[in-house]
N, C-alpha and C positions, 0 to 999 in steps of 0.2 A: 504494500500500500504506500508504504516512503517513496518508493519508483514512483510511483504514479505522481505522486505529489511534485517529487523532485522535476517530472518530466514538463509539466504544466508551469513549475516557477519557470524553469530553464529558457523556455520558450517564449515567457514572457518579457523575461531578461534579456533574452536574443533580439527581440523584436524593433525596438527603438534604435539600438544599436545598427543591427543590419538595415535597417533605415538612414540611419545618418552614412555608413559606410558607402552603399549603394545608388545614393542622391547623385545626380548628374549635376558635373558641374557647370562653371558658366563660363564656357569656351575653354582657350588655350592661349596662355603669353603668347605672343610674337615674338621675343627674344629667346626662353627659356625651352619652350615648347611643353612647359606646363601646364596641368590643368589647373584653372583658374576657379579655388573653391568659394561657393557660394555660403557663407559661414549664416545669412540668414534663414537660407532653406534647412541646411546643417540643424540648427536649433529649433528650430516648427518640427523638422522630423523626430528632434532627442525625448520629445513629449508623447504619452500612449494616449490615446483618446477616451474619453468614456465608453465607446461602444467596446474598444477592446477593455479595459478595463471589466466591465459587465463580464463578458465573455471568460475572461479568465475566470474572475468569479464563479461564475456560474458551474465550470468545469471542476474548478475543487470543490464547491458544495456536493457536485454529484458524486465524487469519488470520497468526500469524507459522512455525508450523509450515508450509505450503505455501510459503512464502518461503523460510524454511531450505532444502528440500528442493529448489528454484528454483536457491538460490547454493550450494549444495553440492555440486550436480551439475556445473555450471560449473565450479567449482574442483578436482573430481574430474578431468574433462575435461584442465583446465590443469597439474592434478600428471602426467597420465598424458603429455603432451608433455612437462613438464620433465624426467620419469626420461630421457626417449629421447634427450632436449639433453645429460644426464648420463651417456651411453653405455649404460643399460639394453638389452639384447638382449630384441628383437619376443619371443622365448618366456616371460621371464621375466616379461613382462607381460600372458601370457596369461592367467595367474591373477588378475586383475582382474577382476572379474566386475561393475563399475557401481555407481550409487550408487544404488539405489532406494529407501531410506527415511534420513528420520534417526533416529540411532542409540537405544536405549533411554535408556540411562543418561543421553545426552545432554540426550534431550527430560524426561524427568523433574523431572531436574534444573533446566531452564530453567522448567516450570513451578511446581516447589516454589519458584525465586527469583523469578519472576512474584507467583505469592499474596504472599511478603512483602513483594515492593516495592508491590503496589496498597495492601497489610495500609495499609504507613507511608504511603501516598498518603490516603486515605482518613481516616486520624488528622489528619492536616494540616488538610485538609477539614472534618470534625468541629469541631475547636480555632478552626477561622476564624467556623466557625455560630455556639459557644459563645461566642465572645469577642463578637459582634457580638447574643446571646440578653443576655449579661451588662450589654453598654451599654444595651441596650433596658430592661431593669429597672430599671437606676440611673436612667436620666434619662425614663423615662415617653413611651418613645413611643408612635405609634396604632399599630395593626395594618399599616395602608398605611406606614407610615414603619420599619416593622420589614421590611416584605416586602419594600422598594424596597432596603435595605442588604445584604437574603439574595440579592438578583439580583444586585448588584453584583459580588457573591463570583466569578463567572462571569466578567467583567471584568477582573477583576484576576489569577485565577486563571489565563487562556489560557495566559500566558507556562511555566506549571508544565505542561499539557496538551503543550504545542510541544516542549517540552523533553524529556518522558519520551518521546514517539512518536519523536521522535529519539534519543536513548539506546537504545530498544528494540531500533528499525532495526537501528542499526549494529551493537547486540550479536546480535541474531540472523544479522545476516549472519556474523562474525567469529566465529560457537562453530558455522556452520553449514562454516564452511568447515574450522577446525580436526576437525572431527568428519568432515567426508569423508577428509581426508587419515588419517586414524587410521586408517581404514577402508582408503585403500588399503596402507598401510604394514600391515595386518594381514593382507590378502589378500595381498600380495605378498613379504614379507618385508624390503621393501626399509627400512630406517631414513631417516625423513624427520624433519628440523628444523623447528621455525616462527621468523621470526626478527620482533622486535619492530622496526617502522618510526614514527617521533616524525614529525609537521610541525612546520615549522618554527617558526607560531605554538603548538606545545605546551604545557604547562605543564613547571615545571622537572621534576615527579615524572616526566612521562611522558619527557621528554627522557633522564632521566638511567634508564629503559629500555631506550631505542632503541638495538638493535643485540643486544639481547639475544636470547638464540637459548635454545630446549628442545627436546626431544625431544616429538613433536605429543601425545603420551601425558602428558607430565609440564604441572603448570602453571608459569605465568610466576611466578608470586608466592603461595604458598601461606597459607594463614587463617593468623593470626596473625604474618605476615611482616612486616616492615617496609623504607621504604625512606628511608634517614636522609639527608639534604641538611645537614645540621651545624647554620649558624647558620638558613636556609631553615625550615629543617623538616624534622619526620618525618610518612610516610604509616606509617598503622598499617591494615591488612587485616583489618578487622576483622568481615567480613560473607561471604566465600566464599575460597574457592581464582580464583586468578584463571587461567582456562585461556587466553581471546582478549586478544587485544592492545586492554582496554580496563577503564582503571583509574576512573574518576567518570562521573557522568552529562554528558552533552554531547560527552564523546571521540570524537576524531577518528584517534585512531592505526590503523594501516595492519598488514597479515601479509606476511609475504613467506614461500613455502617452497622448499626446495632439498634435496636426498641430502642425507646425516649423512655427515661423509668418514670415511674409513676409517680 
């Protein structure tokens, strides 16, 4: 499933790029027998559009939605043994009726923060073309010396591609799994916790999470929350409600759930 993800960022990354590479330029010196770059078409093409934009989007929700519903179903599965570990009686679990889709609001959600994180993905992107359109003007390169620096971008970039398909993962698995148990805690009535699990190599933010419990409905850390480490630092939430047990890109924190006791 990382392939797939990885293949759709790649592609996306590629796309601006081999646009500004590809751009015809605006004739040929007379002296030099250069081509003559057009650095403002250069810069219109270093931009993705909206419509591609959507379009990527859209391709990773399809490849991360079937995933969702993949680890949501599992974890539905695993809530419905834990109720029974927690003495739930066979009839009051009758009302569980399965996890057949993921949930609206859920998936919505995941792709309105999808568009904005490609949104800032893609800026990044832009800025790297522009900054490398900007040295080509100052110091006079050929065409082939401008296109061999725009390929580069792809090189150096990977690390940023590796990073978000992993970010993605983990957050879809982790709002797939929070969103079944919501589900069965609605079908059944039963109140179910999510409790925040830190590794051991975590960051201090996420450490000083761990062990934190909600109710599967409420979030860990709400928009504009914060989470003060004193002399350390503060985390400021400054981008969503945080409902899965995962606070930056690259996190690796863990869910755990169990009955709300009484």
């Amino acid at each position: 499933m990382k392939d797939q993800i990885n293949k759709v960022l790649t592609a996306m990354d590629a796309k601006p790029i081999s646009k500004a590479i590809d751009e015809d330029g605006d004739g040929y010196d007379d002296e030099t027998g250069e081509e003559i770059i057009d650095y403002t078409v250069l810069e219109t093409a270093a931009h993705v559009s909206d419509n591609d934009l959507q379009e990527y989007t859209a391709a990773l929700v399809a490849i991360l939605a079937l995933y969702m519903l993949s680890r949501g179903q599992k974890t539905y599965k695993q809530g419905i043994t834990m109720l029974k570990q927690s003495g739930v009686d066979d009839k009051q679990l009758e009302l569980a009726n399965g996890y057949a889709q993921v949930g609206k609001t859920t998936k919505d959600s995941y792709e309105a923060y999808l568009h904005n994180t490609l949104s800032d993905y893609m800026n990044d992107t832009s800025k790297h073309i522009l900054d490398i359109l900007n040295a080509s003007a100052k110091n006079g390169w050929s065409k082939e010396q401008l296109a061999t620096s725009l390929r580069d971008i792809m090189k150096t970039d990977e690390w940023r591609v590796q990073r978000l398909a992993r970010s993605e993962e983990h957050r879809a698995n982790t709002l797939a799994q929070v969103d079944s148990m919501s589900a069965l805690q609605a079908e059944t009535g039963i109140k179910i916790v999510k409790k925040w699990v830190a590794l051991p190599d975590a960051c201090d933010y996420c450490k000083e999470m761990d062990g934190k419990k909600e109710n599967v409905d409420n979030p860990f850390l709400v928009l504009g929350g914060e989470i003060n480490l004193g002399d350390k630092g503060t985390f400021l939430n400054d981008f969503m409600d945080v409902e899965a047990a995962e606070l930056h890109p690259n996190c690796r924190c863990e869910l755990h759930f169990e009955m709300e006791e009484m």
